[in-house]
N, C-alpha and C positions, 0 to 999 in steps of 0.2 A: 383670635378671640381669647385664648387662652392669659392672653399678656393686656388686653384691652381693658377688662373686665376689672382687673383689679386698679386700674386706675381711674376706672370709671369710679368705682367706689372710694379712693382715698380721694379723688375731686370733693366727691359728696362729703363725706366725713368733713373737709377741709369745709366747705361750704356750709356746712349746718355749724359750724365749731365760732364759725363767726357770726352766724347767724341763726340762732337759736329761736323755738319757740316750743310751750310746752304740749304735745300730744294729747295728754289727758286732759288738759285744760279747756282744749277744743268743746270737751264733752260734757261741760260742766253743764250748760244750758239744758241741753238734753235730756239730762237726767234731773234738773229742775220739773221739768213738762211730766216726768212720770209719777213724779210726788203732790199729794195733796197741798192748797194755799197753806194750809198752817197747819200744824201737829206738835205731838207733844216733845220726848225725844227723839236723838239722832246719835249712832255710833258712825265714827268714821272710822275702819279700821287700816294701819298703815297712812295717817293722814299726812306724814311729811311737812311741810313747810305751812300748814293748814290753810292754804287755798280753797278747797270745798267745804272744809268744815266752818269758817268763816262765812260762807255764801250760804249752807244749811242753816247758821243762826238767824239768818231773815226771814226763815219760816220757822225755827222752829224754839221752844221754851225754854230748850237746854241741848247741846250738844260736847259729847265728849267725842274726843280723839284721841288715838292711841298710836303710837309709833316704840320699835325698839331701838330706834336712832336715837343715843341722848342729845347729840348735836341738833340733830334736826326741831327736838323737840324744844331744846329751847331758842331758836328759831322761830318756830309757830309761835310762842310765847310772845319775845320780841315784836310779830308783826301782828299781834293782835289788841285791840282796842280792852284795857281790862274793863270795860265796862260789857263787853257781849256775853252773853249766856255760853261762853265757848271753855270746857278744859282741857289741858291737853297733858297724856300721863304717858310715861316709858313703861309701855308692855309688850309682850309680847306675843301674838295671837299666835296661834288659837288658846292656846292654856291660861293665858292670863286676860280672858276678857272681863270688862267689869262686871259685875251681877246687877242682876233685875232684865227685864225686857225694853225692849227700845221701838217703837214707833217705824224707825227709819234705821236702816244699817248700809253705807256704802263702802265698799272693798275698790280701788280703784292702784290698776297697776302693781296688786300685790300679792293677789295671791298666788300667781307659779312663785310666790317666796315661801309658799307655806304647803303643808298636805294636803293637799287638796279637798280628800273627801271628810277628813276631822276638821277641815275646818268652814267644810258646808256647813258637816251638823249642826257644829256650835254657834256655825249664824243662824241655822233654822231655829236650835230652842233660846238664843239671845233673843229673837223677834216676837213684839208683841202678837197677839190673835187680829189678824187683818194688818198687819204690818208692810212694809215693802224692802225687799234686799234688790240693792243694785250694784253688779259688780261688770267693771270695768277692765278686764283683762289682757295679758299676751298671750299667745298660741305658737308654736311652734310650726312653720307651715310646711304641710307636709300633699296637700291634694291638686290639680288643676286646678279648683277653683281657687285656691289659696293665692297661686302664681299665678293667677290672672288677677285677683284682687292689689297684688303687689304690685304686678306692672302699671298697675291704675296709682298707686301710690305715690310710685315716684315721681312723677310731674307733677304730681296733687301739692306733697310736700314741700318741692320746691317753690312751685307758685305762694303756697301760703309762707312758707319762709323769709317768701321775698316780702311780699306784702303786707306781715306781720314786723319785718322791720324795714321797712319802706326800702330796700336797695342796702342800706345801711349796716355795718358792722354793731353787734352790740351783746352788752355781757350774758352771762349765761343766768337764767330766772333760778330764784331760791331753790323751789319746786324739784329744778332739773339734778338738784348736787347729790343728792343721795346715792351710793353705791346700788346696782343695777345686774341682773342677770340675766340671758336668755330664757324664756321658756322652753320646756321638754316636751309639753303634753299638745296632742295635735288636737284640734278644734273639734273632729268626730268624738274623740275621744274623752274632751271634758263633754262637751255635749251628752253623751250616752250615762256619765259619772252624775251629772247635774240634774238629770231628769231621774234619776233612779232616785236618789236623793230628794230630790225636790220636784215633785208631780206637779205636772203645767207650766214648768220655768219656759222663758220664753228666751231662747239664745240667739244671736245672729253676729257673724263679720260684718266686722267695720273697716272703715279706711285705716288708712296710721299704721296695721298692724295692731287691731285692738279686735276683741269681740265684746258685745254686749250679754249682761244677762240678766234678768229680770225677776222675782217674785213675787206674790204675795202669799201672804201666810193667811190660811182661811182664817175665819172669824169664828168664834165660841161658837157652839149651838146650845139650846135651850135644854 
């Protein structure tokens, strides 16, 4: 087993390297279903090659992205139509998010890049009153359930790999090039960090090796 294991895994590596598809991207729809038909703004934070931020300007009046990838950003740039309500600027979160409030904020894939708990905050007070944050995450897996979720993964991934590029070799999506790091923080853990912070967030594992997290920010009172 000892000798098995690691070649089971350079298979895989070998395998997804030719046949790539984006993880996050899977989630796009998803996190469509959680936001209202139309709204006003939308931050994406960490938006990369701006795949979601592109797809949030069909609902929404105006969306900025932020990335502190200069390459990446002007990438997003490149693949974006100038005519959509989409900007996209080299920042760096938490400390450099735009000012004013925003409608919508999605973190996707990025924030074990960042502190964690500063950079809840500054999504809670970025968010308008009745707002939604939805961030898209890695975990570090650390429980039974985790390694069962995993073992579910891997033939998950592969099928979709496959059928994502029909059998077929093919290059690696814009999305996927940005440099990449493990997560530290185990799932109980941001869980416990996320609710203290943010009362009612709703979190849960996903396939992929993602968790979801949800909020909304109440709404004024009178």
């Amino acid at each position: 087993m000892t000798t098995f294991q690691p070649r089971v895994l350079q298979a895989l590596e070998r395998f997804h390297a030719a046949r790539p598809w984006d993880h996050n991207a899977h989630y796009h729809r998803w996190m469509l279903r959680r936001l209202p038909a139309r709204f006003g703004t939308a931050l994406d934070v960490g938006s990369g090659s701006g795949d979601l931020a592109r797809i949030l300007a069909t609902r929404a009046a105006a969306v900025h992205g932020i990335d502190a990838d200069p390459a990446i950003v002007d990438r997003a740039r490149e693949l974006t139509d100038p005519a959509a309500p989409v900007a996209f600027t080299v920042a760096a979160a938490p400390e450099e998010l735009p000012p004013g409030r925003h409608d919508v904020i999605t973190c996707v894939a990025t924030l074990h890049h960042l502190p964690f708990g500063p950079a809840l905050t500054r999504f809670r007070a970025s968010l308008a009153p009745g707002g939604t944050l939805i961030v898209l995450g890695l975990y570090h897996p650390h429980t039974r359930s985790d390694h069962l979720i995993e073992a579910v993964a891997v033939p998950a991934n592969l099928a979709m790999a496959w059928i994502r590029n029909r059998g077929r070799k093919a290059p690696r999506p814009a999305s996927m090039t940005a440099p990449t790091r493990p997560a530290t923080m185990t799932f109980p853990d941001i869980t416990r960090e996320a609710r203290r912070l943010l009362p009612g967030a709703r979190l849960r594992r996903r396939l992929f090796w993602r968790y979801s997290l949800v909020w909304q920010r109440p709404g004024e009172t009178d």
